[in-house]
N, C-alpha and C positions, 0 to 999 in steps of 0.2 A: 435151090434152097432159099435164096431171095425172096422170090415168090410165094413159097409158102409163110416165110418168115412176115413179109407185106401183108400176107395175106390175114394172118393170126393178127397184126396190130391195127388191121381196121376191124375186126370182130371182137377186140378188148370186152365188147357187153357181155359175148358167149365163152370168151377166152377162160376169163374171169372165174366165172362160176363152175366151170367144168374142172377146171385147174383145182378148185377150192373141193369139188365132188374128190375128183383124184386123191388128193391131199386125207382126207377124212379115209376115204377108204383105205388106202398105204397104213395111215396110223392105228386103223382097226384090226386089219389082217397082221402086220408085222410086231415082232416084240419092243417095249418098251424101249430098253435100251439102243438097238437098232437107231429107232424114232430119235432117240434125245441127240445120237450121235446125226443128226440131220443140222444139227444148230455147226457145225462146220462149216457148210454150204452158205450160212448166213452171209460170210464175208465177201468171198468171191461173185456171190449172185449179187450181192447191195455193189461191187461195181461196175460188173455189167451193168444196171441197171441205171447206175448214176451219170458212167461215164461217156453214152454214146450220147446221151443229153447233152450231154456240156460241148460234147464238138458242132455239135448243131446251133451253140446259141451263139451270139455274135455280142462277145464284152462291150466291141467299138458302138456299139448302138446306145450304150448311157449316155454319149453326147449329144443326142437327138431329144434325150429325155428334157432336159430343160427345157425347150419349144414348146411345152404344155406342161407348164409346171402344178398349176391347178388341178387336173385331169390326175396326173401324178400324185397329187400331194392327199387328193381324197379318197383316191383308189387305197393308197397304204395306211390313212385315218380308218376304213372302214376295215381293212386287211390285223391292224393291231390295237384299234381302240375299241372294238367293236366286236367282230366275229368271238376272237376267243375265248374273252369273258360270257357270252352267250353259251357258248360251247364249254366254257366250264361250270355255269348256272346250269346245265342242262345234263350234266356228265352227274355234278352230285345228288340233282335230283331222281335223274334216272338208275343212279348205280351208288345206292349210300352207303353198300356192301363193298362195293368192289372198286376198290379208287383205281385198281390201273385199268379198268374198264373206261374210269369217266380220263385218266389221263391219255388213253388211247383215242377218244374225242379230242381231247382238248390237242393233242399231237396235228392230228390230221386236221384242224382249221385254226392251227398257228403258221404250216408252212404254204403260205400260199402259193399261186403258178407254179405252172410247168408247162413241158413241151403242148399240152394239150389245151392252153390259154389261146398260144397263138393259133393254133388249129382250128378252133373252135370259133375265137373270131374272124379266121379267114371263110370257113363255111356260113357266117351270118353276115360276112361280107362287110366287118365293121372294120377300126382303125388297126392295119397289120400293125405300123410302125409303134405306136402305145401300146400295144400288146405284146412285144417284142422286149419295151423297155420294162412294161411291168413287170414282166418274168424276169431280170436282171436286178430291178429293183427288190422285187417282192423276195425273190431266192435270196439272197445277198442278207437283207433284214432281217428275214423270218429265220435266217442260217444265224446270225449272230445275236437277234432276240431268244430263239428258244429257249436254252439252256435259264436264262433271269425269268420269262415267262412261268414254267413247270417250276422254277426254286420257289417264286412268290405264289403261285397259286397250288400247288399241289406239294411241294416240299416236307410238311407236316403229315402228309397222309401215305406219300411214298417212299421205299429206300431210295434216296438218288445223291450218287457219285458226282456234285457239280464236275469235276477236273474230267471223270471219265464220259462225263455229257460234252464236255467241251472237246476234247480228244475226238468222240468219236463224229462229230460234226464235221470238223478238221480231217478226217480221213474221209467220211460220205461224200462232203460237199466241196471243199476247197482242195484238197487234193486233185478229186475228179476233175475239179474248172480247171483246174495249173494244166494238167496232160491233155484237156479236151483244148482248150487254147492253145497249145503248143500242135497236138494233132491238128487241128484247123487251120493253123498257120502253116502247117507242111503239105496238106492236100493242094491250097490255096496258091502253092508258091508250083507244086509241083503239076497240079491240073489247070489251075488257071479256074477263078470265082463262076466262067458258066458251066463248066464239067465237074466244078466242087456240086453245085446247085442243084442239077440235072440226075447223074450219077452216083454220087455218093453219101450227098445228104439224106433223100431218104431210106437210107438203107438199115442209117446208126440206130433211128429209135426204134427200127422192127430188132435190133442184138438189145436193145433199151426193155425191149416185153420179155424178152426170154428173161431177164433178171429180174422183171418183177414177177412174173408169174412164178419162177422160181423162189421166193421169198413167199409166196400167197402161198403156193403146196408146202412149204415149211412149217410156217405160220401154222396150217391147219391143223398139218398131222400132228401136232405138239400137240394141240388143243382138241385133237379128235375123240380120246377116252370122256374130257369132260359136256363134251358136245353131244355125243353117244347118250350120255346119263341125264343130259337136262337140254334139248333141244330146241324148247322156247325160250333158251338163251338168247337164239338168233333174229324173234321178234322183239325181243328186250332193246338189242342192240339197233334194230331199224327204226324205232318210234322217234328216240330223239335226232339220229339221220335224219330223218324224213323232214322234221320241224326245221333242224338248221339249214339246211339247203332250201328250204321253199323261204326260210326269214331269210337266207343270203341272197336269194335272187329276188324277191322282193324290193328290198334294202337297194341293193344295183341298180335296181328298173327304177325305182326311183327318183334316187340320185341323178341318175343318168338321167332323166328324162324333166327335169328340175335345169339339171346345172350346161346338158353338152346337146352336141350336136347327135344326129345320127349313129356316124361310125364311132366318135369316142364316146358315146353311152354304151355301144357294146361291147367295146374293147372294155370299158369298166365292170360291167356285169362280171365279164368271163373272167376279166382280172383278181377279184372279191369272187367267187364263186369256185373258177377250178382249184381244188386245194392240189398241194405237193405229195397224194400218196406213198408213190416210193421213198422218198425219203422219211416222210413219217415211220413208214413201216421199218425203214431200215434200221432206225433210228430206236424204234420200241423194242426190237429184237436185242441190238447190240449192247446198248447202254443200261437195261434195265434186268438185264439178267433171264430168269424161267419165269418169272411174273411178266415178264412183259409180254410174254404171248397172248396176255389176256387185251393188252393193248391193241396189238400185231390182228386182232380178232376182229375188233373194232375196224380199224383203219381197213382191212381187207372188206369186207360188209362194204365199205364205204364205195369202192371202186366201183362197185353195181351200181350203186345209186347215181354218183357223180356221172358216170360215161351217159344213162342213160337220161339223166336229168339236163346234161348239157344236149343232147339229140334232140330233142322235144323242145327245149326252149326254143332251139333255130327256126323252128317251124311260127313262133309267136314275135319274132321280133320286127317285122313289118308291121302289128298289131300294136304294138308297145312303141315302136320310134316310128313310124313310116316308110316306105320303102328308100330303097340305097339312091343315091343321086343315081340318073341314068349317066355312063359312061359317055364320054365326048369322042 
């Protein structure tokens, strides 16, 4: 079962859209209500999905983050001063119909990092350790910014429950970090940090895909009747994708290649560029009611883009920084 499950979370690109094919068909074949009763599974897949994360991240690593306080300080200027106000210019231009369309943008490039930051700059062979701290950082932020982010920019356009935005943050996010820190700490104690590393580390985020992917077939089949009836919906929803991801990794390369070295330019790219899906998506489902599927729409679309948009960049970053110091 490992194996396959390993197997599914390196193919996230095919995962993805297949899961989303599923999804759409489920919601076409089966009855309406059937379908609605699928917002159940919402909660339990948003912890799977959250929680094998959090045992994998390592809290004790924010100590480290101060040793590059610069590196740190611009990656989160570009992660909240930056990105999401783009991302909400671009959600009401492209959606001046459908505000939880442009809120399900604005979701998905408010929560920045995730497991796939650090991943992403261990295959470009950039700074593990600031990529590590970003995710800590950025999650932690982006977890306790959103709720003020979506009240001052989208507030007037959407129904939203600040207290039940704030609740459910507190059960996705910090909840999940309390038990994954406590699980880490008893693997830790009971296998010892090389057999945590080796064996059971990466096992948590292949149980981490079954819960998003579960969340993605949700998402869809909610959304599968309106999809059916107007299916250039989902080139509607790519255009502005497309622009904010080539301005985020732009923006990165930049910076990066202005202010750092090598490895900490691409720990910064990935840092500013991999957003938080799962939790965004968890987040548009729980808090926002049956309109937020329209969000949930958005953010899923995104995961295509993001996996394959961080693939292709690896390929450019010797181009962009030069190659990695050779090893001593």
């Amino acid at each position: 079962m490992w194996k396959l499950l390993l197997s599914i979370n390196k193919k996230l690109f095919w995962a993805v859209p297949v899961t989303m094919l599923l999804g759409f068909l489920f919601g076409q074949v089966v009855n309406q209500e059937t379908v609605k009763s699928l917002k159940a599974l919402i909660v339990p897949f948003t912890f799977l999905m959250v929680y094998p994360m959090m045992v994998t991240l390592n809290i004790k690593s924010l100590k480290d983050g101060i040793k590059n306080v610069k590196l740190q300080v611009l990656t989160q200027v570009i992660n909240f001063g930056v990105v999401p106000f783009l991302a909400y210019g671009l959600g009401i231009y492209f959606f001046p119909e459908n505000h939880y369309m442009a809120l399900g943008l604005l979701l998905a490039f408010l929560l920045p990092t995730s497991g796939m930051t650090i991943s992403w700059t261990g295959f470009a062979k950039g700074n593990m350790g600031a990529a590590i701290n970003m995710t800590v950082i950025g999650l932690t932020l982006g977890s306790l910014a959103t709720p003020f982010y979506v009240k001052m920019l989208m507030g007037a356009k959407v129904d939203m429950d600040m207290i039940m935005v704030i609740r459910q943050i507190g059960y996705i996010v910090f909840t999940p970090m309390l038990l994954g820190y406590i699980t880490r700490s008893f693997f830790l104690k009971k296998y010892g940090q090389q057999e945590f590393k080796k064996t059971w580390a990466p096992r948590f985020p292949s149980l981490s895909t079954i819960g998003v992917l579960g969340v993605v077939f949700v998402a869809i089949a909610l959304k599968a009747e309106q999809l059916s009836q107007d299916p250039a919906v989902l080139w509607q929803i790519v255009k502005p994708l497309l622009i904010l991801y080539a301005a985020n990794f732009v923006i990165g390369t930049l910076v990066g290649r202005l202010f750092f070295s090598q490895g900490d330019a691409i720990a910064l790219v990935y840092g500013t560029v991999m957003r938080n899906l799962s939790i965004a998506l968890a987040l548009s489902i729980n808090a926002f009611g049956v309109q937020g599927a329209d969000a949930a729409l958005v953010i899923a679309v995104s995961y295509i883009i993001q996996v394959q948009a961080a693939a292709w960049y690896v390929k450019f970053t010797d181009f962009f920084f030069g190659p990695a110091p050779a090893e001593k």
